[in-house]
N, C-alpha and C positions, 0 to 999 in steps of 0.2 A: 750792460753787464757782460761778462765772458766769461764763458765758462769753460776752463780746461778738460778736457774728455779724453775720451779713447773709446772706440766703437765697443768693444768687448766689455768694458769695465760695467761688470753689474751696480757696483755704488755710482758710477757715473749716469750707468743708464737711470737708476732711479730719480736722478736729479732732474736730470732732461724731461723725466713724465712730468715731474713736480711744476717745471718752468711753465712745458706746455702748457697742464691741467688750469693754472693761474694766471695765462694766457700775460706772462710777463717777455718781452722782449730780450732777446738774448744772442748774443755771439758764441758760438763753438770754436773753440781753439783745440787742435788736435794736439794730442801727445802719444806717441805713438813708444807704449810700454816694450816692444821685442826689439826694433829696428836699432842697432849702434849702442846696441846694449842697453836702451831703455833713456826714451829723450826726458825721461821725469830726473833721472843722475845729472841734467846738465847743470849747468852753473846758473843760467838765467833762470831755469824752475827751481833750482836749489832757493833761490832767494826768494820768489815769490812761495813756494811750499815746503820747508825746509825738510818734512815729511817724504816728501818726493814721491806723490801718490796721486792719485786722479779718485773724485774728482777735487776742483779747487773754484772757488765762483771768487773773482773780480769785481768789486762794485764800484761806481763810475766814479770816484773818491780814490780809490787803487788798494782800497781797506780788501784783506785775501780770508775767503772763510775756508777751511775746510770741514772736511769729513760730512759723507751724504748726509748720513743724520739732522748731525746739529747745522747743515746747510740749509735740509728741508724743516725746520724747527723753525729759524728763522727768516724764511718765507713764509711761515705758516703764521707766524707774528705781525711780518711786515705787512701781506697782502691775505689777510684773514677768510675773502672770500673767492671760491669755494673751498671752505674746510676741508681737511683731508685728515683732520684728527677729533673726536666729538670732544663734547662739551657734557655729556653726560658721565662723570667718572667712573663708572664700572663701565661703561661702552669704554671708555678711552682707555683704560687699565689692559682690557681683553683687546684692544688695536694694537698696544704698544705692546704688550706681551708677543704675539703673534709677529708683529714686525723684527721686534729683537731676537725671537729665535731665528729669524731668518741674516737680517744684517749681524749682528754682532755673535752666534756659534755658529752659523753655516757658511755665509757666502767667505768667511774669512780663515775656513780653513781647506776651501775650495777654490781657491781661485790661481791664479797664475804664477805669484810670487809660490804659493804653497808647492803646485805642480812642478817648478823649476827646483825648490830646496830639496824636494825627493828626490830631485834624479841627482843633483850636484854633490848632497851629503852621504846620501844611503844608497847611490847605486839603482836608484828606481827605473823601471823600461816605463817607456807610452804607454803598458797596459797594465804597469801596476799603479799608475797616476790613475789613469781612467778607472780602474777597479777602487781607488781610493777615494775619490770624487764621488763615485755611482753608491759606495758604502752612506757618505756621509748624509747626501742627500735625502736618499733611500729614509734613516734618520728621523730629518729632518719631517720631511714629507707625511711618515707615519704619524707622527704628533700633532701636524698642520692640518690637514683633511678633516680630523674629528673637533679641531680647533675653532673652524670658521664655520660661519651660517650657510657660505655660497648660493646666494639668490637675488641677481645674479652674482655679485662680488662677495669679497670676504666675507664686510658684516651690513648686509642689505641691495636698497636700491643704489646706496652712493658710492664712489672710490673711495678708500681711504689710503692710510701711508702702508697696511697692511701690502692691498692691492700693488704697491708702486714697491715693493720688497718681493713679493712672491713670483710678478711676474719676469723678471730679469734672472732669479732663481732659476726659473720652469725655462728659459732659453739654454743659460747653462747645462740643463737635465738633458734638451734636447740634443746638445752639441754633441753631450757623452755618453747618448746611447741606452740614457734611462729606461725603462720601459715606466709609462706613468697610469695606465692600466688603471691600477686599482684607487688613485685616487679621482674620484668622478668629479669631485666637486674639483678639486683644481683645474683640474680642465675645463670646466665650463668656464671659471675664475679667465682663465689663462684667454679663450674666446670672448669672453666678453671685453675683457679690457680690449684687446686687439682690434676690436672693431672701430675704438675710439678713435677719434684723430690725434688727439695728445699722445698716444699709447705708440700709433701706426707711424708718427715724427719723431719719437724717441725711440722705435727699434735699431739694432745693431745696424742692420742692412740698410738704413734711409741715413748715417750719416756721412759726411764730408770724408771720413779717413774709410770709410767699409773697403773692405778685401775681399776680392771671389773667394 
């Protein structure tokens, strides 16, 4: 498999936890979203992700899935153990709840495409990006904290896909200066995963494309 990535990219990083955690075998292909105006606009990504987004998983057949989500969905189908989604439906309902506010209203109106339209459409400085980023998060966060069990991770002893959403999150927060203070439990969330080796191979800085 290959998976098209970008150091930065929080739906990418979550995929990279998901691969590791599954302990499935995998190639990183970089794509590197600021360089020559963004290598996801070229022709050759246009065809395999017409999207032009990261991340994108290649299966050895050359069949392209994207979108983190329904990419870790379908790992989660493929190679069922270790779960990362329960089987008990109000457990699962309160994972994917927790999961979705984070990928589908936070990280997508936070991230880089978003930071770049502010400053191109409306004029926005570096710190009125940053002030918009730290609003939404801020958001987010307050809802999340009282959301999860955090002992150690979101909902218990195990990872789940919550885990593999919040912590890519909580790197973002750090980038821009959040103060994370008052949520206790994410932080420990955020310490625990890290310690993992799946977690510690999927951070920004351990891959192929990172940037000082």
């Amino acid at each position: 498999m290959k998976l098209y990535s970008y150091w930065r990219s929080s739906s990418a990083y979550r995929v990279r936890i998901a691969l590791n955690i599954k302990e499935i075998e995998h190639e990183i292909c970089p794509i590197h979203l600021v360089r020559n105006g963004g290598e996801q606009h070229s022709d050759a990504y246009k065809a395999k992700n017409p999207q032009q987004l990261v991340p994108a998983l290649e299966l050895p057949d050359g069949t392209m899935l994207t979108q983190s989500l329904a990419i870790i969905d379908w790992l989660e189908n493929k190679y069922p153990t270790p779960s990362l989604i329960s089987d008990d439906p109000l457990l699962r309902a309160r994972i994917l709840a927790a999961a979705h506010l984070i990928a589908m209203e936070t990280q997508p109106i936070t991230n880089l495409g978003t930071g770049q339209q502010l400053k191109q459409r409306f004029g926005a400085t570096q710190d009125d990006v940053v002030t918009w980023m730290c609003d939404y998060m801020t958001k987010a966060f307050d809802v999340l904290e009282p959301m999860i069990e955090g002992a150690p991770f979101a909902f218990g002893d195990g990872v789940t896909l919550v885990d593999l959403c919040i912590v890519p999150q909580l790197y973002n927060a750090h980038r821009w200066g959040l103060n994370l203070t008052p949520y206790p439990k994410l932080r420990a969330l955020e310490n625990a995963c890290l310690a993992l080796p799946a977690f510690d191979a999927a951070h920004p800085d351990n891959q192929p494309d990172a940037e000082g």
